[in-house]
C-alpha positions as CSV (number, residue, x, y, z in Angstrom):
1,X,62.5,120.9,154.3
2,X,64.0,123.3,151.4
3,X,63.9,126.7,152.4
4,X,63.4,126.0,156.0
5,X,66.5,127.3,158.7
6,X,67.0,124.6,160.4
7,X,67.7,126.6,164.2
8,X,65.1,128.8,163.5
9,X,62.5,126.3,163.9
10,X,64.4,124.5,166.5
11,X,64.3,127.9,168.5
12,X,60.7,128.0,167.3
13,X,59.7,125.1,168.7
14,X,61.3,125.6,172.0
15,X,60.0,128.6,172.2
16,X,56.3,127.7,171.1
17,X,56.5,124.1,173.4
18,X,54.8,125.4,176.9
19,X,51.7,126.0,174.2
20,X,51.6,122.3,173.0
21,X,49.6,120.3,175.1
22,X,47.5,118.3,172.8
23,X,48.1,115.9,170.3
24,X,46.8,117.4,167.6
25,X,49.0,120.4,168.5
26,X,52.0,118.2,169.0
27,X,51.7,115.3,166.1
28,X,52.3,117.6,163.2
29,X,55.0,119.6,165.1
30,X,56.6,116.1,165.9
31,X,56.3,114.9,162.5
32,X,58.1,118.3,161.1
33,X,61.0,117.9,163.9
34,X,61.7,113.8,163.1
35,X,62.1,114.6,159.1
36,X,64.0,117.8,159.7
37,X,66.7,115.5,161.8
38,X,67.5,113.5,158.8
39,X,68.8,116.6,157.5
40,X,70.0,118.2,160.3
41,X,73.8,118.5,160.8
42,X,75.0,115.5,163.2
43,X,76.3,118.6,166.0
44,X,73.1,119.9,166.5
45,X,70.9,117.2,166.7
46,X,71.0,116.6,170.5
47,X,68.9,119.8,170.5
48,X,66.0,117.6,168.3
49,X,66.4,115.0,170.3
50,X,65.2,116.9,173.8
51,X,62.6,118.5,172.0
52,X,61.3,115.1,170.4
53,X,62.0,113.6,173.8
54,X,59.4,116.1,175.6
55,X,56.8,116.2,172.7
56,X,56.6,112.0,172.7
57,X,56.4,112.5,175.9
58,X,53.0,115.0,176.5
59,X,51.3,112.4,173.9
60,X,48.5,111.0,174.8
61,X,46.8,107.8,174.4
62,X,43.6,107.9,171.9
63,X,40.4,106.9,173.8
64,X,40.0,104.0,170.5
65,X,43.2,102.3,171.7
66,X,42.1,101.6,175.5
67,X,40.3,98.9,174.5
């Protein structure tokens, strides 16, 4: 994630999250947010963790694994 302010894009997430409802909206945004807390400094990453925490949680299950 070179290049890439890490509170920037926490801020926009947060900021962006009431417009992610599916999950193709939400996987990529989820996927960008889990790498990015590998490298993000240990004092800030209770901030990732609620916005991982409420992403996970507006995922849906895919029709192809009701069965």
């Amino acid at each position: 994630m070179t290049g890439i302010d890490p509170m920037a894009y926490l801020e926009k997430v947060s900021f962006n999250l009431p417009n992610l409802t599916t999950n193709g909206q939400i996987m990529p945004v989820l996927e960008e947010l889990e790498n990015l807390y590998k490298v993000l400094d240990p004092e800030f990453r209770h901030l990732a963790d609620q916005l991982i925490e409420t992403l996970r949680g507006r995922l849906t299950p895919e029709s192809d694994n009701l069965h």
